[in-house]
MIKEVO-709626 format. One line per 5 residues: number of its first residue (from 1); for each residue x, y, z of C-alpha. Coordinates in nm, 4 decimals, always signed. Example, Ala and Ser with C-alpha at 12.3 -4.5 7.8 and 13.67 -1.06 7.14 Angstrom:
<sites>
1> +1.2300 -0.4500 +0.7800; +1.3670 -0.1060 +0.7140
</sites>
This chain:
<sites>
1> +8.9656 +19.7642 +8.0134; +9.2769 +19.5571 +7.9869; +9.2382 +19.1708 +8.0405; +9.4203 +18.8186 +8.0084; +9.0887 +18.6590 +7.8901
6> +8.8323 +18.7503 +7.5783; +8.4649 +18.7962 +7.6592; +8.6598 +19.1257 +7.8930; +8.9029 +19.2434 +7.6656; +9.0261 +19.1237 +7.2957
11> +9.3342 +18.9188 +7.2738; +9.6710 +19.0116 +7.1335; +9.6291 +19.1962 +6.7767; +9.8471 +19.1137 +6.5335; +9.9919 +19.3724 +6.2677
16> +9.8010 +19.1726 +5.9475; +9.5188 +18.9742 +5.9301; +9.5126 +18.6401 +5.8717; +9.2901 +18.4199 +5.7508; +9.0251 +18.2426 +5.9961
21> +9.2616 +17.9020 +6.0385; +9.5280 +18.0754 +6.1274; +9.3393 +18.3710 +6.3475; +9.2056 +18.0224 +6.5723; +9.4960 +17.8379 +6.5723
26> +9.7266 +18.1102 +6.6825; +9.4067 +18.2442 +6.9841; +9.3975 +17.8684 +7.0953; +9.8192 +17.8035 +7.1490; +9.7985 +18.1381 +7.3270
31> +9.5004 +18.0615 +7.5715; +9.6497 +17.7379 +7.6374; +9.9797 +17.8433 +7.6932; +9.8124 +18.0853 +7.9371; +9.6028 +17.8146 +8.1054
36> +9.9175 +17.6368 +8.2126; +10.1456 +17.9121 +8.3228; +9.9245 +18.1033 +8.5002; +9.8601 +18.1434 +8.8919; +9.5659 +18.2305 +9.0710
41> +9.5542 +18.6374 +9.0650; +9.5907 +18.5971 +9.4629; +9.9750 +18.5081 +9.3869; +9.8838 +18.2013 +9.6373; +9.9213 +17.8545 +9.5049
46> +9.6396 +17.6792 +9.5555; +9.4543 +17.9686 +9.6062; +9.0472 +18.0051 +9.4681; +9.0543 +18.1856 +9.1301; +8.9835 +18.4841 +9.1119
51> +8.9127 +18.7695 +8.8327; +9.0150 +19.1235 +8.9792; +8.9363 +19.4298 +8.8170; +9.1201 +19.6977 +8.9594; +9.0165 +20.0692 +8.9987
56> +9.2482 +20.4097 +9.0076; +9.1228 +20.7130 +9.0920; +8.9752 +20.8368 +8.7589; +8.7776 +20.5118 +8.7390; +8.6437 +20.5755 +9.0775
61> +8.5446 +20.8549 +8.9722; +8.4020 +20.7920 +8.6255; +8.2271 +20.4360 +8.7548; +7.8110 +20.5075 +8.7614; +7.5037 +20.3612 +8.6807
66> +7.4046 +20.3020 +8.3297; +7.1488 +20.5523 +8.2285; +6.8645 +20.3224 +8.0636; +6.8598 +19.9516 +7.9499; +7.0962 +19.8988 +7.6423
71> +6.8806 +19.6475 +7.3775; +7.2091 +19.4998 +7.2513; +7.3153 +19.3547 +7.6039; +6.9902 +19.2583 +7.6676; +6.9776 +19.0960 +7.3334
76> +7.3191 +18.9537 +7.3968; +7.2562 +18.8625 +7.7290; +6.9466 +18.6847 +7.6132; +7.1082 +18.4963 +7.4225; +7.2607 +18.3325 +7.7092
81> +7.0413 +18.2861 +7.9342; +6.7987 +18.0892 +7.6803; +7.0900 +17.8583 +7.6241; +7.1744 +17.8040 +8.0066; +7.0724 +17.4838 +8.1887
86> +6.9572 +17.6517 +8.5290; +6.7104 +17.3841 +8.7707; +6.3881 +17.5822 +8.6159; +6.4195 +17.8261 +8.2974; +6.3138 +18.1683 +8.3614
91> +5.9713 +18.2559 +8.2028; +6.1298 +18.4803 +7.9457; +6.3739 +18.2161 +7.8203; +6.0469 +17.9583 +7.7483; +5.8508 +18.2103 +7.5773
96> +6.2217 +18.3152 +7.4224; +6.2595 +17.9816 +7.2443; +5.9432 +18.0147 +7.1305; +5.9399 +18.2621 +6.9273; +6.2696 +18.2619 +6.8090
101> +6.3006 +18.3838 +6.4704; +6.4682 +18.1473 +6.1731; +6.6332 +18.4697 +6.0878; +6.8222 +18.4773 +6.3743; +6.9563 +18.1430 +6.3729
106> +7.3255 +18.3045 +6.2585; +7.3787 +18.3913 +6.6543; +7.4223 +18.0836 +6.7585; +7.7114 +18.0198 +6.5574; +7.8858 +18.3211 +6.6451
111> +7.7399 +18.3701 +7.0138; +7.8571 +18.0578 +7.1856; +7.6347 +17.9056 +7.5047; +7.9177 +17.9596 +7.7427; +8.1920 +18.1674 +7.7786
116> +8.3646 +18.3704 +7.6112; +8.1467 +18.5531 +7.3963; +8.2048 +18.8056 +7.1420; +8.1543 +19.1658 +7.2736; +8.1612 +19.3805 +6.9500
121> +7.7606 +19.2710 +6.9456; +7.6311 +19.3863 +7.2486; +7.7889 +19.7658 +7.3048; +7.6170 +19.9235 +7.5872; +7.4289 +20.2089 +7.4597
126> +7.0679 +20.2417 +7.5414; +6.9613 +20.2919 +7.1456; +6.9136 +19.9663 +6.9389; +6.9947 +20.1921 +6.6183; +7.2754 +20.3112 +6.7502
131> +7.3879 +20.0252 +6.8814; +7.3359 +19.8158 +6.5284; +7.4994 +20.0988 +6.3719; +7.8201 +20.0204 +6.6463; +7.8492 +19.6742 +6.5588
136> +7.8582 +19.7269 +6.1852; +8.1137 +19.9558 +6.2035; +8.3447 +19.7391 +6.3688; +8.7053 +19.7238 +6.2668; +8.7617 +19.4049 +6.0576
141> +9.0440 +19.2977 +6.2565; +8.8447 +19.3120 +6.5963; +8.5401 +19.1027 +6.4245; +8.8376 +18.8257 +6.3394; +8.9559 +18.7623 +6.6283
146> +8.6548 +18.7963 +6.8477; +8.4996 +18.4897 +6.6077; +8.8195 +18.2864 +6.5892; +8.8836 +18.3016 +7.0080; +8.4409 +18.2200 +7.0771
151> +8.3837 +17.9260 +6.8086; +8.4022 +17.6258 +6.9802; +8.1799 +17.4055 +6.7762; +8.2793 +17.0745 +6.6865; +8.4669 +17.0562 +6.3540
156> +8.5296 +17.3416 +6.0882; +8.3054 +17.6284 +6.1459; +7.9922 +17.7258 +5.9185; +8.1041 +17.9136 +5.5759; +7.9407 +18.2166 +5.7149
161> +8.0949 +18.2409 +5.9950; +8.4420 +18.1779 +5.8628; +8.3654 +18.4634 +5.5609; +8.3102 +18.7427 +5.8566; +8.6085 +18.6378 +6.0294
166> +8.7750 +18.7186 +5.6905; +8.5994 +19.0343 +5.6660; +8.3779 +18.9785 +5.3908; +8.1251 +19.3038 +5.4394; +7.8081 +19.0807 +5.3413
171> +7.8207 +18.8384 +5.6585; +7.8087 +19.1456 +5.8824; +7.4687 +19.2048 +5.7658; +7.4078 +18.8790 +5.8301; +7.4724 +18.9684 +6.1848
176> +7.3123 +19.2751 +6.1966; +7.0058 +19.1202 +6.0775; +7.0262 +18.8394 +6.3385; +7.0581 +19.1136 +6.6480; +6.7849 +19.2959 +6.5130
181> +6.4980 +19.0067 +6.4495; +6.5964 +18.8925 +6.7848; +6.5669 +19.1708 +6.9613; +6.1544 +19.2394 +6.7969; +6.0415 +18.8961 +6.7976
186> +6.2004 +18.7963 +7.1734; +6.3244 +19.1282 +7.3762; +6.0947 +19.4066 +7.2024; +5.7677 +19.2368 +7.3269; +5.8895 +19.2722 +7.7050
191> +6.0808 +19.5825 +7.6914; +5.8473 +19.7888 +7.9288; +5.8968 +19.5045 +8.2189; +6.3298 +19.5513 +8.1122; +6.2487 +19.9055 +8.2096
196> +6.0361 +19.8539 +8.4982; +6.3189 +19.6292 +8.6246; +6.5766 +19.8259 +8.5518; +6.4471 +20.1776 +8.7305; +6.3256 +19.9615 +9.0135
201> +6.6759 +19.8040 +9.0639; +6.8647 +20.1477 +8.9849; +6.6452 +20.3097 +9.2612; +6.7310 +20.0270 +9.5767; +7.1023 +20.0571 +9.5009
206> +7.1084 +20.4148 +9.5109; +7.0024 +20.4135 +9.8352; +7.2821 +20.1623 +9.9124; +7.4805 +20.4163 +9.7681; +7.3925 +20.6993 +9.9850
211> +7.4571 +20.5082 +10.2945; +7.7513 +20.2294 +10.2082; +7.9089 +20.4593 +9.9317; +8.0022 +20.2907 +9.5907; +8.2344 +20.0174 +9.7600
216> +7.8945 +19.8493 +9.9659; +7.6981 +19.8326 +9.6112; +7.9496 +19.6934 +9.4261; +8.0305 +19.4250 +9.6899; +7.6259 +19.3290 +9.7049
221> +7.5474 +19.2918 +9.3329; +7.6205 +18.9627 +9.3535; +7.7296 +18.6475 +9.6087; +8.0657 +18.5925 +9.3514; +8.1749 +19.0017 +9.4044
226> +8.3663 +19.1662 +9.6769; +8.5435 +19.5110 +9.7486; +8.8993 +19.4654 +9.8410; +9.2275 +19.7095 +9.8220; +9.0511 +19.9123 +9.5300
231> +8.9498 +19.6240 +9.3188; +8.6496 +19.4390 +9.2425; +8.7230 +19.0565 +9.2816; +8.4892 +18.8097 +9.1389; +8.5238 +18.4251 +9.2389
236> +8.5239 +18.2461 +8.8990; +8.8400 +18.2275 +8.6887; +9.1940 +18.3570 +8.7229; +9.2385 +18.7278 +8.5522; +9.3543 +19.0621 +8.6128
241> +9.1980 +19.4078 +8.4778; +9.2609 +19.7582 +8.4504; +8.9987 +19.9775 +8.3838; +9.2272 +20.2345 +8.1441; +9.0724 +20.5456 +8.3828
246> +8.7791 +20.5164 +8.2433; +8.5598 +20.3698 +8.4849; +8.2821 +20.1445 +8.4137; +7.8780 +20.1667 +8.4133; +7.6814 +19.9283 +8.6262
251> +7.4150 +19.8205 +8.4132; +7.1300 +19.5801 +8.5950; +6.9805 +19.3050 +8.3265; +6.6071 +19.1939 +8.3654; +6.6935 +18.8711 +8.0916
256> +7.0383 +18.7539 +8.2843; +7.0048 +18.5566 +8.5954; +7.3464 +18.4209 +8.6156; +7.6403 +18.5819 +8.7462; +7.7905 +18.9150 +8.6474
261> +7.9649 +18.9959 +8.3554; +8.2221 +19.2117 +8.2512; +8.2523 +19.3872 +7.9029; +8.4636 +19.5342 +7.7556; +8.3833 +19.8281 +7.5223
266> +8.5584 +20.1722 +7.4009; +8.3918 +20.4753 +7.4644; +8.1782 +20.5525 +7.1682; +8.0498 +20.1815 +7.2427; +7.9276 +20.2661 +7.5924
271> +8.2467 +20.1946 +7.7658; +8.3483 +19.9431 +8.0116; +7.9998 +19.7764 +8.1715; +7.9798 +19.5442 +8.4784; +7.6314 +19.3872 +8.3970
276> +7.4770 +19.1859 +8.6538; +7.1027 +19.0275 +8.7374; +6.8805 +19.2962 +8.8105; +6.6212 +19.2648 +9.0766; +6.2290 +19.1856 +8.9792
281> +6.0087 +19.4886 +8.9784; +5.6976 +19.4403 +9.2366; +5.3787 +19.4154 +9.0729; +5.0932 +19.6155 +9.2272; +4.9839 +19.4107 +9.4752
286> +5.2959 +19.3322 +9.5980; +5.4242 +19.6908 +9.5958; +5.0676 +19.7981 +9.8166; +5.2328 +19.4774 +10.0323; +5.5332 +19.5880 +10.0637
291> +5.4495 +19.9201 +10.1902; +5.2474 +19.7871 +10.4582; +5.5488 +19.5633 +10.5911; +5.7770 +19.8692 +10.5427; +5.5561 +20.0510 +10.8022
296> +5.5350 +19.7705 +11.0229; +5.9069 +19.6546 +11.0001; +6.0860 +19.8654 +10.7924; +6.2003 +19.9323 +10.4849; +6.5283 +19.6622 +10.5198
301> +6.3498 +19.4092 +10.7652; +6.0802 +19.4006 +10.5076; +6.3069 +19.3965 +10.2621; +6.4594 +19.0535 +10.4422; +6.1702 +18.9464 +10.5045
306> +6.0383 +18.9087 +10.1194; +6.4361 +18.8011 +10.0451; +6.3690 +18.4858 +10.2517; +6.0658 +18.3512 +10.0230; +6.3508 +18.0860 +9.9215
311> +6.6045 +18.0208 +10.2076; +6.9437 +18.1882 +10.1904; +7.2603 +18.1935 +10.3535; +7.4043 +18.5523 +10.4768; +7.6089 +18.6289 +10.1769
316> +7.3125 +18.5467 +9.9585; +7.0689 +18.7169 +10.1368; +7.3087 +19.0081 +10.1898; +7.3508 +19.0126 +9.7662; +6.9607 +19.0203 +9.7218
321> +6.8413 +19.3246 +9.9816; +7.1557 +19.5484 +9.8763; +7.3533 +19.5360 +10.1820; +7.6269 +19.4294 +10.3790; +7.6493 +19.0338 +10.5184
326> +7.6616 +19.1647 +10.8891; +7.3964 +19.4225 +10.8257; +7.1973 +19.1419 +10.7056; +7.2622 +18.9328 +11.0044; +7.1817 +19.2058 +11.2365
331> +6.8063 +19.2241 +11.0217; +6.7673 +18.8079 +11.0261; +6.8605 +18.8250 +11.4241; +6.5945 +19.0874 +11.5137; +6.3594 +18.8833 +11.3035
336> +6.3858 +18.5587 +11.4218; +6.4054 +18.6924 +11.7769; +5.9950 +18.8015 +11.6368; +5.9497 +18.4267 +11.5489; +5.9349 +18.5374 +11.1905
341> +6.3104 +18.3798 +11.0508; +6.4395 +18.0313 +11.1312; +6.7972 +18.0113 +11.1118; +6.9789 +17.6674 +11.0791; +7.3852 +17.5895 +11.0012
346> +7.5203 +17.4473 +10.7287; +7.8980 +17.3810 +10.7673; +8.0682 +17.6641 +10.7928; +7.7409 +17.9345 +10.7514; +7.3946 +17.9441 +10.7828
351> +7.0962 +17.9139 +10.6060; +6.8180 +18.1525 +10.6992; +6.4324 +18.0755 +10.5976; +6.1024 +18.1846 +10.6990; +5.8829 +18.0015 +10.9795
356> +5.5228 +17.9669 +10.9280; +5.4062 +18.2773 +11.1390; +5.6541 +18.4851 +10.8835; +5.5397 +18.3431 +10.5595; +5.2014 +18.4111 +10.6605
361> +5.2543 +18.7974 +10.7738; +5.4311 +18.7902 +10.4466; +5.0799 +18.7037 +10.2356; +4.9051 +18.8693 +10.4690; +4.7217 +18.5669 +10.6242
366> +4.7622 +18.6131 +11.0113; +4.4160 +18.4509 +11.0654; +4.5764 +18.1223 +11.0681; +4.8479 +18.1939 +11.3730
</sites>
């Protein structure tokens, strides 16, 4: 994957490798110069930003699921998420902070709480050995520049941090350590619900897949993603990416709940990897539940139906059951027409939410109506 922007590609390499001052100060002239020449990647002043990752052929081709969780990315991704400030942190990010290990304390130097992010820690192969075994082995220069273009602490950097920029073989340990303590003491603990999540959200979209093709499930991973001319577009910040022909693997997180991400990764690391908020697996009950609507509504309708527990618009809604926004219309219509959706406006959309009588079919009360 080629990119204007770190956390999706590295920046410029240099032929020598300087030391950490230099490394930062040269990554920081270049990412402001960029800041102020460049144009939205619509060409249209004015325009929304946009990141665009564009597909050939071969990538086409060579873009699939992922084939199991990776720890790494959940590790990484982790990482993230218990350092967001969402309206309500997500069960796993309390307990998370919790037991966070002292040992690991060395990642939140060198993985930052926002954007970018250093991607030689996190390649996206679904073997935590393998994976640790990835990240020490990566080339010195790569390390440097990842850590100079992420740090964005206030003042000088720790002496730790600065000795791995410099490739000092010791600190990578360091790191290595960190990733793995992490992973037992926060990610290890609820790795059978990661896999629960992650076959349960593998299994809807394949389905999308069978009907929509690959172009409908990328478009509905997320509210910020749409399909257009052979590119993935992604409302956020300006950029433009090629994929190098080798495709990219979709891999659903059960830790990330924020938008997707894209990383980039050579092959023996797992490749290029489009990670985005996986779905919740059902729980029992709910799965019995959900059954029972499928029969009475069907499989999308019910579907919808569970969706609009918190009110959506069509986009959103569209993004959560893994389809398109007028098939998702089409399923709120028929719904509300059955007294079980309200639909209201809001500006230029609407916001779709259940009435009484549907919240009740929904936990199975009907007594009360």
């Amino acid at each position: 994957m080629r990119c204007d922007y770190p956390r999706y590609a590295s920046v410029t390499r240099s032929d020598d490798l300087p030391g950490y001052d230099a490394t930062v100060a040269g990554t920081q002239a270049s990412n402001s110069g960029l800041a102020e020449k460049q144009h939205p990647a619509t060409g249209r002043p004015g325009a929304a930003p946009l990141t665009r990752v564009r597909f050939s052929r071969d990538d086409l081709l060579l873009t699939r699921f992922a084939e199991a969780p990776a720890p790494l990315v959940e590790v990484s991704a982790g990482l993230l998420e218990m350092r967001r400030r969402p309206a309500v942190l997500s069960q796993w990010a309390v307990r998370a902070r919790r037991a966070f290990p002292p040992t690991a304390r060395p990642l939140l130097d060198l993985v930052p709480p926002a954007l970018p992010s250093p991607t030689f820690v996190d390649p996206a192969v679904p073997d935590l050995e393998e994976g640790l075994a990835i990240v020490r082995a990566t080339p010195a220069r790569v390390v440097a520049e990842e850590v100079a273009t992420c740090w964005r602490g206030a003042g000088r950097p720790p002496a730790w941090l600065r000795a791995l920029a410099d490739g000092e073989p010791e600190t990578m340990e360091i790191v290595v350590r960190a990733l793995r303590d992490f992973y037992l003491a926060c990610v290890a603990p609820f790795w059978p619900h990661i896999v629960a999540t992650f076959r349960a959200d593998v299994a809807e979209r394949i389905g999308v897949l069978a009907t929509g093709g690959l172009a409908e499930v990328l478009g509905t991973l997320h509210e910020t993603l749409a399909w257009r001319d052979n590119s993935l577009e992604r409302s956020w910040r300006n950029g433009d990416c090629t994929l190098g022909g080798q495709g990219v693997q979709l891999l659903p997180s059960a830790l990330w709940t924020g938008p997707p991400l894209f990383a980039h990764h050579p092959p023996e690391a797992g490749g290029n990897a489009l990670i985005y908020a996986a779905r919740a697996a059902a729980s029992a009950d709910e799965a019995s539940q959900s059954h029972n609507l499928a029969g009475l509504l069907g499989h999308t309708r019910a579907a919808v139906l569970r969706a609009l527990r918190t009110p959506r618009s069509t986009t959103e809604l569209a993004a959560c059951v893994g389809t398109s926004a007028p098939s998702a219309s089409e399923h709120a219509t028929a719904l509300r027409a059955s007294g079980l959706v309200q639909t209201v406006r809001r500006g230029r959309g609407v916001n779709h939410s259940l009435t009484p009588l549907g919240r009740s079919l929904l936990n199975g009360n009907l007594n009360a109506h």
